[in-house]
C-alpha positions in Angstrom: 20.1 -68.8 -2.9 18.2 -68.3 0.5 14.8 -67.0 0.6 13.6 -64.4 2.5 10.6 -62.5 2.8 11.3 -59.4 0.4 12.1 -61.7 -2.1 9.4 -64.0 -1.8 7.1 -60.8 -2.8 9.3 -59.4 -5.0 9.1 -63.1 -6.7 4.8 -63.0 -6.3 5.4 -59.4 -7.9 7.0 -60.5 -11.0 4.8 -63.7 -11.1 1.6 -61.4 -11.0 3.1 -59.2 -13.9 3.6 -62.3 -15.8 -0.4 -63.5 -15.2 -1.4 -59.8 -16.0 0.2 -59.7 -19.7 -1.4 -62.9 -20.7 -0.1 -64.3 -24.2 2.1 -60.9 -24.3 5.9 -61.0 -23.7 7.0 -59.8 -20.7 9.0 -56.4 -21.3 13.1 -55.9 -20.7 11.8 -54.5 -17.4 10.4 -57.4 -16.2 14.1 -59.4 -17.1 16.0 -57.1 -15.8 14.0 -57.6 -12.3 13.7 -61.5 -12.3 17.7 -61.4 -13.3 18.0 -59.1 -10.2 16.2 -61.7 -7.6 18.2 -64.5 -9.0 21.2 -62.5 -8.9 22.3 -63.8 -12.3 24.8 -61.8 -14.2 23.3 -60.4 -17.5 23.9 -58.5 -20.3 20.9 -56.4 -22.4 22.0 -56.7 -26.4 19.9 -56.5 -29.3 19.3 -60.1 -29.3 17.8 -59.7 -25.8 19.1 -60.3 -22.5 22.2 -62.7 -22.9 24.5 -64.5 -20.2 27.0 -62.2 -19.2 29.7 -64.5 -19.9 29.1 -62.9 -23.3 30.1 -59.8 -22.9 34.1 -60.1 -23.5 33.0 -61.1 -27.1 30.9 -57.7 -27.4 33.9 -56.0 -25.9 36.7 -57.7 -28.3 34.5 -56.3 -31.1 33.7 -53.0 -30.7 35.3 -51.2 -33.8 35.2 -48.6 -32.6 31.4 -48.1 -31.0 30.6 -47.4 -27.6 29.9 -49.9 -25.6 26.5 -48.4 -24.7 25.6 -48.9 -28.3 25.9 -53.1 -28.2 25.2 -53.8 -24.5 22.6 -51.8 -23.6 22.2 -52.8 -19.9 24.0 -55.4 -17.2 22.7 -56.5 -14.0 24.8 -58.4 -11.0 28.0 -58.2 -13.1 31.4 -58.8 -10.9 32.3 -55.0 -9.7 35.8 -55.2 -11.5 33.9 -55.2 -14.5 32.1 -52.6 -14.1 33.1 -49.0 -14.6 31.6 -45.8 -13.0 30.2 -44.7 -16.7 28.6 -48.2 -17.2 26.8 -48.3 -13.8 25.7 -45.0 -14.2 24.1 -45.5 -17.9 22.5 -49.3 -16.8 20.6 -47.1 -13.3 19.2 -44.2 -16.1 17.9 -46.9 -18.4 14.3 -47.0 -18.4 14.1 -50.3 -20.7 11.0 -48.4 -23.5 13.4 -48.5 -26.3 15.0 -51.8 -26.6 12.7 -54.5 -28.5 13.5 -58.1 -28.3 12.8 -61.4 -30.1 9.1 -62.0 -29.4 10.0 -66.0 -30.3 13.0 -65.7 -28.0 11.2 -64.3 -25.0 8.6 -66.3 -25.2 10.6 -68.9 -25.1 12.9 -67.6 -21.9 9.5 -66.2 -20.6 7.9 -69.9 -20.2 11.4 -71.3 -18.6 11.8 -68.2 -16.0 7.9 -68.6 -15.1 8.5 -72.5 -14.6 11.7 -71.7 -12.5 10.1 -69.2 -10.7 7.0 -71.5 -9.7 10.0 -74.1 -8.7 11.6 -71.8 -6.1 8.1 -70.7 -5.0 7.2 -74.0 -3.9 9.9 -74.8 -2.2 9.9 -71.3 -0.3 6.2 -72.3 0.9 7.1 -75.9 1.8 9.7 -74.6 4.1 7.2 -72.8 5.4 4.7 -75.1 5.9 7.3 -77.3 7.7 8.3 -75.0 9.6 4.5 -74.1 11.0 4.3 -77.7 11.3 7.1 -78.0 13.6 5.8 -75.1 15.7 2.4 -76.4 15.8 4.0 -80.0 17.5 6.7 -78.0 19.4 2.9 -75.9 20.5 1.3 -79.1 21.6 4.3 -80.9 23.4 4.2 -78.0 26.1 0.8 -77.9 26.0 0.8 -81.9 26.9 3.7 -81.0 29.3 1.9 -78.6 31.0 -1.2 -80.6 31.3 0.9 -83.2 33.3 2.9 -80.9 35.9 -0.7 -79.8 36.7 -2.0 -83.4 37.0 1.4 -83.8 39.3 0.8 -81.1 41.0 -2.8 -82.0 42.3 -1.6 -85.3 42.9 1.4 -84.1 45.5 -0.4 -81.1 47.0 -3.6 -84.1 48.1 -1.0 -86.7 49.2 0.9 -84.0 51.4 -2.9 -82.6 52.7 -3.3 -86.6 53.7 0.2 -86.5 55.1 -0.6 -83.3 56.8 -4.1 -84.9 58.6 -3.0 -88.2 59.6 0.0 -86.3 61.5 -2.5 -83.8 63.3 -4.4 -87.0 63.8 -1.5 -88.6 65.5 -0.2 -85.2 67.5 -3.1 -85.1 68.8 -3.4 -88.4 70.4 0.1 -88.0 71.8 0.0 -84.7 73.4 -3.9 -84.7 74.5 -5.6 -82.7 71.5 -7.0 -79.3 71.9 -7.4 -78.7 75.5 -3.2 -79.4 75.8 -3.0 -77.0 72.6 -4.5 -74.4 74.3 -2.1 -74.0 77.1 0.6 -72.8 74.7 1.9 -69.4 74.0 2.6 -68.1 70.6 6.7 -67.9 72.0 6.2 -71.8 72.8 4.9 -72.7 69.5 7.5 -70.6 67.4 10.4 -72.6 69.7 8.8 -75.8 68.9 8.7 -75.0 65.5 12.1 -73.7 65.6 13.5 -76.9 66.8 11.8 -79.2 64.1 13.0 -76.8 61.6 16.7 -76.8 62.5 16.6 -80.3 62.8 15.7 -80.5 58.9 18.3 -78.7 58.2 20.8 -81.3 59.8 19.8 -83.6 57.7 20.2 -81.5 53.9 21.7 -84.3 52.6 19.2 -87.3 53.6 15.9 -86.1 51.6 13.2 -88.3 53.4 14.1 -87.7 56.8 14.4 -83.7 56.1 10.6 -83.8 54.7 9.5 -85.8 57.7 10.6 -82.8 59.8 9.5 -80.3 57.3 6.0 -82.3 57.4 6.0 -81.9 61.2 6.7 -78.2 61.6 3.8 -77.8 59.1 1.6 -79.9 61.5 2.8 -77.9 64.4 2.2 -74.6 62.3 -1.3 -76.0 61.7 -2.1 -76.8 65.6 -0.6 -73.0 66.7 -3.5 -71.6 63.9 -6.1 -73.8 65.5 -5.2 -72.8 69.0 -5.0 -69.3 68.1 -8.5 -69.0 66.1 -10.2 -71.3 69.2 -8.6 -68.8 71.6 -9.3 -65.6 69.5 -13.2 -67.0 69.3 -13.8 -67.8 73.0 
């Protein structure tokens, strides 16, 4: 039988009535309920609740009574079984009439407890392993996480190294800022441009694609530096 919420507090409800009668019996009310969560089938004689396997036997021996007067209530019997006039009378029985065997129900009262305790545990095992897998599911992305930020730091301060020691090196090349300067912003967008479409040619060949990537960023760097020198003077 799966477990589900509802019936995990119906099942705390009957437990707690249980606990509240102390050394008393629980009443046919209290049956009826626990047979309902189990979803056993059950029949209400005078000797108490019975398997409902029993009630052919009641039925082959009527003699003539109704069968209102010998079963007294069913719960979760097979619908064949079950006519209109039967459902009808077990819904309008309100269970303050019919006595049972105190030794009986005592006796059923400790087994249905210790059953009850049984499926309770197991409900709240499940549980706890299932807040223990979310717990470890919680701290492998928190673990994963930590590392793409580690990675992270570590690219973004290689490519900043990258990005100096080739602003470094352009600028030994082509004469530093005082050649810089003598550019216009259409001369540094087509310089640009040309580094850019020649990463493109090479989609396929990673390293040599970054290298030009790497050196339209340096030439995006030097137009900045020219512009903010000019834009200062």
């Amino acid at each position: 039988m799966s477990t589900t919420t509802e019936d995990l507090r119906k099942a705390l409800d009957l437990l707690q009535r249980v606990e509240d009668a102390s050394s008393q019996a629980p009443d046919p009310e209290w049956y009826r309920d626990y047979f309902l969560l189990t979803k056993r089938h059950m029949i209400l004689t005078e000797d108490g609740w019975e398997n409902g396997e029993n009630k052919q036997a009641y039925l082959d021996n009527l003699e003539g009574d109704d069968v209102s007067d010998v079963i007294f209530a069913e719960v979760n019997a097979p619908t064949a079984d079950v006519t209109p006039e039967q459902h009808s009378h077990a819904e309008a029985l309100t269970f303050t009439d019919q006595p049972l065997s105190r030794d009986a129900t005592i006796r059923r009262q400790h087994a249905l407890v210790c059953k009850l305790r049984g499926q309770l545990e197991q409900a709240n095992q499940s549980l706890d392993t299932a807040n223990a897998a979310l717990n470890l599911y919680g701290n492998q992305i928190q673990a994963r996480d930590a590392v793409i930020v580690e990675l992270n730091g570590i690219i973004e301060r290689s490519l900043g190294k990258e990005l100096s020691a080739l602003r470094l090196a352009q600028d030994l090349a082509h004469g530093g800022p005082e050649h810089d300067d003598t550019h216009t912003p259409v001369e540094w967008r087509v310089f640009i441009q040309i580094y850019n479409n020649q990463g493109e040619q090479y989609a396929t060949e990673p390293e040599i694609r970054e290298s030009k990537l790497l050196a339209v960023a340096g030439l995006a760097v030097a137009a900045i530096q020219s512009s903010r020198r000019k834009r200062d003077a």
